[in-house]
C-alpha positions in Angstrom: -2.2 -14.4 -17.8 0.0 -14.6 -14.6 -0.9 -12.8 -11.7 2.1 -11.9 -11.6 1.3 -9.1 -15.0 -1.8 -8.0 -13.4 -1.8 -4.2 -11.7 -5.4 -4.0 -9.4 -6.7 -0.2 -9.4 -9.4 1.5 -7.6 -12.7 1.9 -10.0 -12.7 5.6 -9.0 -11.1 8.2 -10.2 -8.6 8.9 -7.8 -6.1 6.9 -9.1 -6.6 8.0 -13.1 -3.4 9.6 -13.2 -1.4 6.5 -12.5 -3.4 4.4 -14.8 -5.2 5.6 -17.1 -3.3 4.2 -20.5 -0.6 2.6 -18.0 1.7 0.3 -20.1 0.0 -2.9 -22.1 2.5 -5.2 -20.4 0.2 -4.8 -17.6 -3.6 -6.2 -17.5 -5.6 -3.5 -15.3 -8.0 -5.3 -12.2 -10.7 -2.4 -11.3 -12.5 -2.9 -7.8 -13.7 -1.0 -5.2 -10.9 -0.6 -2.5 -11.8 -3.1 -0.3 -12.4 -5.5 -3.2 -8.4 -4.9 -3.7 -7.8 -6.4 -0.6 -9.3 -9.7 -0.8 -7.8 -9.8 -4.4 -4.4 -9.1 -3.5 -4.2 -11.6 -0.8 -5.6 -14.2 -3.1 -3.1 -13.4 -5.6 -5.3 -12.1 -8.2 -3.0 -9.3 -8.9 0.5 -8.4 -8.4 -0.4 -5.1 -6.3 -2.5 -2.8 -6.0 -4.3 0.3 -3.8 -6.1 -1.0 -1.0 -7.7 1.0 2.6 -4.8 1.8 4.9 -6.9 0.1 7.4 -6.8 -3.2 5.7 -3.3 -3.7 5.8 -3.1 -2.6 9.1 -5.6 -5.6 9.4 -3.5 -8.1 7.0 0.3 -6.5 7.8 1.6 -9.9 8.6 1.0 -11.1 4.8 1.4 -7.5 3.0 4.5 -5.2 2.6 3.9 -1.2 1.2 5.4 0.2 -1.7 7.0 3.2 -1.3 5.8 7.1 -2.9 2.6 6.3 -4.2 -1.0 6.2 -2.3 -4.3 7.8 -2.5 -3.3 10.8 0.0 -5.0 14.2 0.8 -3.2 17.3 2.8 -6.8 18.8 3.8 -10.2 18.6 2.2 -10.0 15.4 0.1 -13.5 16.3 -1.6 -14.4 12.6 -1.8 -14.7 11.0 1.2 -17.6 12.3 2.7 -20.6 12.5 6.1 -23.9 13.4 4.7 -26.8 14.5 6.5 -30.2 16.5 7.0 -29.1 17.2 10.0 -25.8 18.1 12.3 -23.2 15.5 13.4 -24.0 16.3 16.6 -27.4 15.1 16.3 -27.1 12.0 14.3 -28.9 9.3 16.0 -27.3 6.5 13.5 -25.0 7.1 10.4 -25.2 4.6 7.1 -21.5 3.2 6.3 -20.9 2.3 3.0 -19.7 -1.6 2.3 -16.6 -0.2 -0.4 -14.0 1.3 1.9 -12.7 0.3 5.3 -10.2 3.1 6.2 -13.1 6.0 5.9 -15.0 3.9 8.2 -12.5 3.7 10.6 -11.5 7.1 10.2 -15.3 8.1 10.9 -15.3 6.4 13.6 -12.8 7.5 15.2 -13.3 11.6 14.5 -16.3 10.9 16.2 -15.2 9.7 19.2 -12.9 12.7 19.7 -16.2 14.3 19.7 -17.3 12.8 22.3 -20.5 11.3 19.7 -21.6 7.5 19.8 -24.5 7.0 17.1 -25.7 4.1 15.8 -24.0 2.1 12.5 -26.0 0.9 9.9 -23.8 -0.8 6.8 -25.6 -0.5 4.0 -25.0 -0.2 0.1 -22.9 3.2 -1.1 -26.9 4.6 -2.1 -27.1 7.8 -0.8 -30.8 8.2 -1.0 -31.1 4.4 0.7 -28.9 5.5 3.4 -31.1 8.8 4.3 -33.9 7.0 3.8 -33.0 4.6 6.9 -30.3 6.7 8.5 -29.8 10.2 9.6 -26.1 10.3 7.8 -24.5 8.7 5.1 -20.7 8.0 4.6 -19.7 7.9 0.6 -16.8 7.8 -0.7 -15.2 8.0 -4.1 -17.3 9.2 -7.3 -20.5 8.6 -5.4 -18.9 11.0 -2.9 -17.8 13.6 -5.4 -21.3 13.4 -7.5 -23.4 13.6 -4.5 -21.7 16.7 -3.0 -22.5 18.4 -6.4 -26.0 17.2 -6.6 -27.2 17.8 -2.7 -24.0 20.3 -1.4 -26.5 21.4 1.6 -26.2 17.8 2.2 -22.3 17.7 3.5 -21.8 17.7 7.2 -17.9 16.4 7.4 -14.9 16.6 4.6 -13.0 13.6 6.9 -9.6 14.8 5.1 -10.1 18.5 6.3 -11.1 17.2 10.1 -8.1 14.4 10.2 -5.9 17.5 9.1 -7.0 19.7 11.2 -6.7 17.1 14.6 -2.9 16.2 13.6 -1.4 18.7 11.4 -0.6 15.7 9.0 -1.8 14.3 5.8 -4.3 11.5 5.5 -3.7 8.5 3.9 -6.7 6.9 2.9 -5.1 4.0 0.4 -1.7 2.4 0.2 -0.1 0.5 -2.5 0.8 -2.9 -1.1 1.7 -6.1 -2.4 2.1 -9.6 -0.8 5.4 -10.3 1.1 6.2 -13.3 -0.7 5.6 -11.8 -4.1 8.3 -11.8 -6.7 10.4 -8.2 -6.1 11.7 -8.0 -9.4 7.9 -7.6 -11.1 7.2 -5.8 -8.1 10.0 -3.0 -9.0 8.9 -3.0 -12.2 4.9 -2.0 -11.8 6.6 0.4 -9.3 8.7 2.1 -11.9 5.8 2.3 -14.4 3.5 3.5 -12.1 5.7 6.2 -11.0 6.7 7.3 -14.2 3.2 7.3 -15.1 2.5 9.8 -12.7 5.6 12.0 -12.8 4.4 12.5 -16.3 0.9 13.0 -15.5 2.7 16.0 -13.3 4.8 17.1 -16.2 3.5 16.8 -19.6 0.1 18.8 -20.1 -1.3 16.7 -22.9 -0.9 13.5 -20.8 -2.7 15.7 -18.2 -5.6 16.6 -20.2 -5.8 12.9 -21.7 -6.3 11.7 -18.0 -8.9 14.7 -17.1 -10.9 14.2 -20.3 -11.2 10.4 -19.7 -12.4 11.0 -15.9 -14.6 13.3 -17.2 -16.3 10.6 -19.0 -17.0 9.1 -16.1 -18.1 12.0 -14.1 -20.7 15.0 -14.5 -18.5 17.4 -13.5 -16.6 19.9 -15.1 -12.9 19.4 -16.7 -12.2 22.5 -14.3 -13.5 20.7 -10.7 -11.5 17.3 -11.9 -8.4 19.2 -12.5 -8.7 21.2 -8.7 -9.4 17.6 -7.5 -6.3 16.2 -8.5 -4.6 19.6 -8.0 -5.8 20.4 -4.4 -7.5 17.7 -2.7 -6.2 14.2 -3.8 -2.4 13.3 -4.5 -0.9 9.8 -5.2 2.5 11.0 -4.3 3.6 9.7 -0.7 6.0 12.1 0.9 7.7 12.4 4.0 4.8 14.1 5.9 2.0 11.7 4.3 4.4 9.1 5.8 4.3 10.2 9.5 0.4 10.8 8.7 0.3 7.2 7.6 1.8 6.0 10.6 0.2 8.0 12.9 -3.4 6.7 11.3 -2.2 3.3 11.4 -1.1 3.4 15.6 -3.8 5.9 16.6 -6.5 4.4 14.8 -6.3 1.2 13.6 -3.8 -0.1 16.8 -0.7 -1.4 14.6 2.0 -1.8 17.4 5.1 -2.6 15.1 4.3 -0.2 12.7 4.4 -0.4 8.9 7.1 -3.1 6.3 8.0 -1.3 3.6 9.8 -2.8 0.1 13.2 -2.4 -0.4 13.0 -1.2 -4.1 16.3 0.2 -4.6 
């Protein structure tokens, strides 16, 4: 099949309502975010959600499609520090290998509190990464199982802390596709992928088709995946997770020229 027909997702479940049961025209690509990246540059896929801080790293050869990321307006739930004991005692944090942008982020809220441990990357194996480290960054499913298993455990919700520095939304995954890739396939996946979600948004028996599946997936309740998707994590990109975007992308990861977005119109 053409690269060209293939649509890489995140293999967690924040993107479930975009594509779980998205079109057959499309062949799905699951990886973990930063996986995206390397296969979206290689042209394994058409497009796909990657870390906000790896196509500030790769914005020369990448381009964003417009109204859909991976975006949280407070606690995201997911992306979270772990510890036995506080932040502000941490003498060396674990950082997962599956996500670039919630290092970065880490990093970065740390700084503004004046804190400077050590970094250890390791595997996204929380009881590894306590075992070596004082904290442990996970993100994704592992994030969302582990704050249910060991909730004494959470020292930092990054979402909530980004949110409460700037007011704005974070972004914490973009939908991007290669510049020279062909616009017409590209405006196609986007309408799909939108409609997809509008009617994950709209129609309750899609809704509950996408919660039951993640389910699977997950121990939690149908009741604490439906507040996820409700409350913490949106894949709709609007004006204010734009400036958030930008701002994360100056501030933190030093783009100068700031973002190239498609023209799908």
């Amino acid at each position: 099949m053409s690269w060209t027909n293939v649509l890489g997702r995140v293999s967690f479940s924040n993107c479930d309502p975009i594509f779980t049961s998205l079109g057959k025209k499309w062949k799905i690509l699951p990886a973990p975010p930063s996986w995206l990246t390397g296969h979206l540059l290689r042209q394994d896929c058409l497009c796909a959600p990657i870390p906000a801080a790896d196509y500030a790293k790769h914005s020369d050869e990448l381009a964003l499609i417009p109204n859909l990321a991976i975006v949280s307006k407070g606690e995201v739930g997911s992306v979270l520090l772990f510890g036995s004991r506080p932040i502000e005692e941490m003498r060396d944090i674990a950082l997962p290998s599956d996500s670039s942008t919630s290092v970065t982020l880490l990093k970065w809220l740390l700084k503004q509190k004046n804190l400077d441990p050590k970094f250890v990357h390791t595997g996204p194996d929380i009881d590894i990464m306590l075992t070596k480290c004082d904290g442990a960054l996970l993100i994704g499913d592992r994030a969302l199982v582990s704050s249910l298993k060991s909730p004494e455990l959470v020292r930092l919700d990054l979402g909530s802390e980004w949110t409460n520095i700037t007011k704005l939304p974070m972004v914490f995954g973009v939908f991007a596709a290669r510049k020279d890739s062909p616009i017409n396939k590209i405006k196609d996946a986007h309408k799909d992928m939108v409609n997809q979600y509008n009617n994950f948004l709209e129609n309750d028996e899609f809704r509950q088709e996408v919660i039951a599946k993640s389910f699977e997936k997950l121990v939690f309740s149908e009741d604490r995946i439906s507040s996820y998707f409700d409350d913490e994590v949106s894949n709709f990109l609007d004006d204010d997770g734009v400036r958030g975007l930008e701002l994360f992308l100056s501030e933190v990861c030093g783009l100068e020229d700031g973002p190239t977005w498609l023209n799908l119109d």
